[in-house]
N, C-alpha and C positions, 0 to 999 in steps of 0.2 A: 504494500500500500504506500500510495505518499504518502508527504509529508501536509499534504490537505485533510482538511477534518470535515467531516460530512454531517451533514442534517439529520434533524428526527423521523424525519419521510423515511432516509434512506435505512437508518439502524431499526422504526419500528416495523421498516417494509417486512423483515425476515419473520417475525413471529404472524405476519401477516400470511404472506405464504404459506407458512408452515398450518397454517386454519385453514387454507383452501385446499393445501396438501391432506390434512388428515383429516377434514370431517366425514370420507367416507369409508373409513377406518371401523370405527366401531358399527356401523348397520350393515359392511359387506361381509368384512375377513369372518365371522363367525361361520355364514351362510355357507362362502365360498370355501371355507377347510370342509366341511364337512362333506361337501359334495366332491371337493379333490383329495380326502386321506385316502380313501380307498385302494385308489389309483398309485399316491405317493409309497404307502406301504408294499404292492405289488413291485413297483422300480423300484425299493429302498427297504429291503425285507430284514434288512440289519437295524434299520434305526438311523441309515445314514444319512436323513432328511430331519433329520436335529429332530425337536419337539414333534412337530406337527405329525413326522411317521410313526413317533411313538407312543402317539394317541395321550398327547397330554390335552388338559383342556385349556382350548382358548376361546371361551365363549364371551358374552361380549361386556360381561365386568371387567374380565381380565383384561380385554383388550384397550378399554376404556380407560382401566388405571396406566395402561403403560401410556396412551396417548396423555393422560396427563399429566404423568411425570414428564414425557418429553419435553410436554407444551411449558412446564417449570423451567424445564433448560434453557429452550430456546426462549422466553422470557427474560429470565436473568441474562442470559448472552446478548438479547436487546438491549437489556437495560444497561449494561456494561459497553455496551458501543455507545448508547445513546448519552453517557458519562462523558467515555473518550475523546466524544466526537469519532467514532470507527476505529478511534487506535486502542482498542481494547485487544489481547492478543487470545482472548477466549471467548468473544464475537466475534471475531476472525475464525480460529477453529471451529466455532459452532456454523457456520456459512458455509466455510469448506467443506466440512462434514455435509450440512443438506443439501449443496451442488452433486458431491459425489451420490450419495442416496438418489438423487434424481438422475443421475447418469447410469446407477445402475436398474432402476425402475423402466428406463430406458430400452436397456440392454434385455431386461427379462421379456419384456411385449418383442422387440425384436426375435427375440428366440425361441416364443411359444407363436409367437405371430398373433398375439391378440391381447387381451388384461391378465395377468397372471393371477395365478394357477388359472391360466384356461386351460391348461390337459392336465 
């Protein structure tokens, strides 16, 4: 980054995001494991599909608490750029971090060729 400091727009843009990112979070992922464990346990008969193949539950309290803890980070990581003026060096990481996550959300629709777990 420069040595310019950036506005509230741009440091509360990130937790902004990240609420268009996740509010489909807790009413899909529930739905959508259940319809693809099936599937992930047949490819991944070891367990080697983390959680989800191992038939742990992630229904949608649980998926709700982890979206809120997220939403606590990326919060705080706003609020620490929105300090710095962006020279905050853990709104930095927390940015980097949700670019890459969207890059690899990216990559997964590329490679099921639709919303993932579409297969």
């Amino acid at each position: 980054m420069t040595g310019e400091r950036v506005g509230g727009a741009v440091t509360w843009g990130l937790p902004g995001a990240w609420v268009v990112h996740d509010l489909e979070e807790p009413a899909t992922v529930p739905g959508r494991l259940r319809r693809n464990v099936p599937g992930l346990r047949k490819r991944f008969p070891s367990g080697a599909g983390g959680g989800v193949a191992a038939g742990r539950d992630h229904g949608r309290g649980r998926v709700a608490t982890a979206v809120g803890v997220m939403g606590a980070v990326v919060g705080t990581a706003a609020a620490a750029g929105r300090l710095t003026g962006g020279r905050s060096g853990f709104c930095q990481s927390v940015l980097t971090g949700f670019g890459l996550h969207g890059v690899m959300h990216l990559a997964q629709a590329a490679a099921v060729r639709g919303y993932p777990p579409a297969r």
